[in-house]
N, C-alpha and C positions, 0 to 999 in steps of 0.2 A: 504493500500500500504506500502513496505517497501522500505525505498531507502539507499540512500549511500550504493550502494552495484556496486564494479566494475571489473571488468575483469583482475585482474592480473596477469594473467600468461595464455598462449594455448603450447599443448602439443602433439607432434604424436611420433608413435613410429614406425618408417619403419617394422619392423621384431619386432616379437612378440617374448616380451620376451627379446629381447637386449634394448640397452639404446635409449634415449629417445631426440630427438632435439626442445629447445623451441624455440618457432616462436614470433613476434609480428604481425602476422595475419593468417588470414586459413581461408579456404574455407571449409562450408560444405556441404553435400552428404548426398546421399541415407543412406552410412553402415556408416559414421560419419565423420571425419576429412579428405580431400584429406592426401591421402596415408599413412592413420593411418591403421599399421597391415595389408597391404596387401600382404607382406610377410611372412610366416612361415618356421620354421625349421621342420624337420621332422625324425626319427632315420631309423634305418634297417625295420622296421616292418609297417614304413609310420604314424607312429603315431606321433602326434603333442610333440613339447619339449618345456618345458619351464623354470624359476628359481627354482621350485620346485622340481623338479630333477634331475634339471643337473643346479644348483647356477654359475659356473664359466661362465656363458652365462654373466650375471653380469657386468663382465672383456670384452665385445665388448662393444665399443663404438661407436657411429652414429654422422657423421658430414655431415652438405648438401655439395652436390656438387652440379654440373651442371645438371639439368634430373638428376639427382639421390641423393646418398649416399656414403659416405665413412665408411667402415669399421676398426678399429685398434684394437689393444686389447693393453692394459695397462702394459700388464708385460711382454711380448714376441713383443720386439721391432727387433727382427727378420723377424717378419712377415709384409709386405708388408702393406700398407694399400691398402684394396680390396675395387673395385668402383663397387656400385650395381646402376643395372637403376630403377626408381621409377616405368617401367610398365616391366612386360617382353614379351617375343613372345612366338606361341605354338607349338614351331618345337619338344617341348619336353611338354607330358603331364604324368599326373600320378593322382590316386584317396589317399585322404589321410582322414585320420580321426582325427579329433578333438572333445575330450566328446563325447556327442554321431552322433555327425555330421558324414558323411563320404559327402566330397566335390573331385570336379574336380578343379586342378589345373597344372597351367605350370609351368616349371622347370626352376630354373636358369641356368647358366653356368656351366659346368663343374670345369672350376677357381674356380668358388664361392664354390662349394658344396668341392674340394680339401682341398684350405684355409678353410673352416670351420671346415671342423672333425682333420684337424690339429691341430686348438686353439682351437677346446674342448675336442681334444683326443678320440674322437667316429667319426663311420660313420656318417654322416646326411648330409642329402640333401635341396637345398631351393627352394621354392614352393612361388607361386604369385596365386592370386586369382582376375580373372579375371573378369571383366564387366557381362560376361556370367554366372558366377555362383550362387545359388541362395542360402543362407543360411540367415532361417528367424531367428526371435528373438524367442522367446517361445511365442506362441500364445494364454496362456494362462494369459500372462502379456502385450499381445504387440496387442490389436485390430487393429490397423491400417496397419496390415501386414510391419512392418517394418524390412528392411535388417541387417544385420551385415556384418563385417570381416572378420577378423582371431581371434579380441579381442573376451572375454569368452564368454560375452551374450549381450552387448549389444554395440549401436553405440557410447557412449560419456561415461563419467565417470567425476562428478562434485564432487568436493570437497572445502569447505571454508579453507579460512587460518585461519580462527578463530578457529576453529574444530581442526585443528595440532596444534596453540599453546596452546590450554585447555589439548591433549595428553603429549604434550611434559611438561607442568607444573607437572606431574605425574609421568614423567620419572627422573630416574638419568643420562642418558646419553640419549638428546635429539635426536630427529629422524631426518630427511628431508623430504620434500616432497616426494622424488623420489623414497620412500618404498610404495607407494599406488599407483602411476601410474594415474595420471589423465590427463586428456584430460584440462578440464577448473578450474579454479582455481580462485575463487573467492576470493577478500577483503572486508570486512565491514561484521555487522551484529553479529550476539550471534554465539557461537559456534552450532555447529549443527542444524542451522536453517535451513539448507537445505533440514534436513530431513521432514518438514511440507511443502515444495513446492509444489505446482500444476503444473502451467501453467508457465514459467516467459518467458523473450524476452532479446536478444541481441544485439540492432543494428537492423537490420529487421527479427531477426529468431529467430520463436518462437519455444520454445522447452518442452517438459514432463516430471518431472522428474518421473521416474515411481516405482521405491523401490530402499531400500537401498542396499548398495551393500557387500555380503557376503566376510568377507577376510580369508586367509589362510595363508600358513606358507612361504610363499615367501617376506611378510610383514617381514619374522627376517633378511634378506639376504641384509648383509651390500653392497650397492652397487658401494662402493670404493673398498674393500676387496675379494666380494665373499661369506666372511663365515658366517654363518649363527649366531645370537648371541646366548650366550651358556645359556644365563637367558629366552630366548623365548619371549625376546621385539621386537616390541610393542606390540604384538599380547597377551600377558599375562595379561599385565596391561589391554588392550583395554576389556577384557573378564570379566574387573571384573566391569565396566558400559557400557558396549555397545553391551550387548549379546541380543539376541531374540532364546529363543529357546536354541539350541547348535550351533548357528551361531553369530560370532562375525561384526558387523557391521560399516563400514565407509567409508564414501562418498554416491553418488546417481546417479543409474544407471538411461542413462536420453538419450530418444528417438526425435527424430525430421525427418518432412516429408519435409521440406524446403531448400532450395538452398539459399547461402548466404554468407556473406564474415562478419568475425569476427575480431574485431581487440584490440589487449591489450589497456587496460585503456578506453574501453565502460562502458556505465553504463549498471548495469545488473538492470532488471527491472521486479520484481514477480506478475507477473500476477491472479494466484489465490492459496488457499493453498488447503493439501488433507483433504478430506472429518473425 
């Protein structure tokens, strides 16, 4: 058993790809966190948008409201802050793709999709992904038929804070969390012990962590600024111990079939490691 390991931080991200509100509890689901990414943006061609090419998404920020979200952007205090609601209706649908997904989803507001391609300077439209749609994990990592999002592949995304500050010892200009996007965030424990997990539990819900998770170049994209750094950190340094292959790796993509309510400063508790 390993212990002194405890839940520091939970994390959703309304719209994928914009910023990020931390909670001190969540609830979770079938595809992962209540209303982690059930949102997406989408361009003229209905294809999914994210940091990776189009970084000034970056620059929106996510504050809770009431049933929803509030939207701002950081440098264009011109613009309004726009309230998005956590579910939408399907007076308006559309088919959109993501990777290789191609899903059904309902449309925001007209408001919404205006103000949006105004602070990113493009068309795009926003898209909810409703109760009804079905988009599984990869079935060749995910036996339990388990659901997703909007997020890339799977329902959670764990990450130790041991694991950032062994990166950040490596860096000359440290990172934040907020370049890797996790969902749960653990304290205690060696750095990247997470990548030998099995089974572990939070409170009543047990979860899988099932592989580590591939990063890309949205890891450089300063998320005060936008810009992306011009030295290719973290993602340079990360590449030269934490490759597999030609994929750079950190955090752990991490499945659960359980209903459950999660709350900052639980004990996290590993259940079994991988084989």
């Amino acid at each position: 058993m390993i212990d002194s390991l405890i839940l520091q931080d939970l994390y959703i991200y309304p719209v994928k790809s914009l910023g990020g509100i931390r909670l001190t509890e969540a609830t979770t689901e079938q595809r992962g966190l209540r209303h982690d990414r059930r949102w997406l943006l989408v361009d003229e061609r209905n294809r999914f948008m994210t940091q990776r090419q189009t970084p000034a998404m970056a620059l929106l920020r996510v504050a809770p409201a009431y049933n929803g979200f509030l939207l701002t952007h950081v440098q264009r205090p011109d613009l309004l802050p726009l309230y998005i609601p956590f579910e939408a209706t399907p007076e308006r649908t559309l088919f959109v793709t993501i990777w290789d997904d191609m899903v059904f989803g309902w449309r925001g507001s007209r408001e919404a999709d205006e103000w949006l391609s105004e602070a990113l300077g493009q068309v795009c439209k926003l898209i909810y992904m409703s109760d009804m749609v079905r988009r599984d994990v990869d079935p060749d990592w995910n036996p339990e038929g388990q659901l997703v999002s909007f997020a890339d592949e799977y329902p959670f995304l764990l990450i130790g804070q041991s694991s950032l500050d062994d990166l950040n010892t490596r860096l000359a200009d440290p990172v934040s969390m907020n370049r890797f996007r996790p969902n749960l965030v653990f304290s205690g424990g060696t750095a990247f012990s997470e990548d030998t997990w099995g089974q572990f539990r939070i409170g009543d819900v047990t979860f899988q962590a099932v592989r580590s998770c591939a990063r890309c170049v949205m890891t450089t994209v300063d998320q005060q600024t936008s810009l992306r750094t011009p030295t290719g950190e973290p993602l340079r340094t990360l590449a030269t111990y934490r490759s597999i292959g030609k994929k750079v790796m950190f955090g752990q993509n991490v499945t659960s079939t359980e209903k459950g309510l999660l709350r900052v400063g639980s004990a996290v508790e590993v259940l079994s490691l991988k084989p």
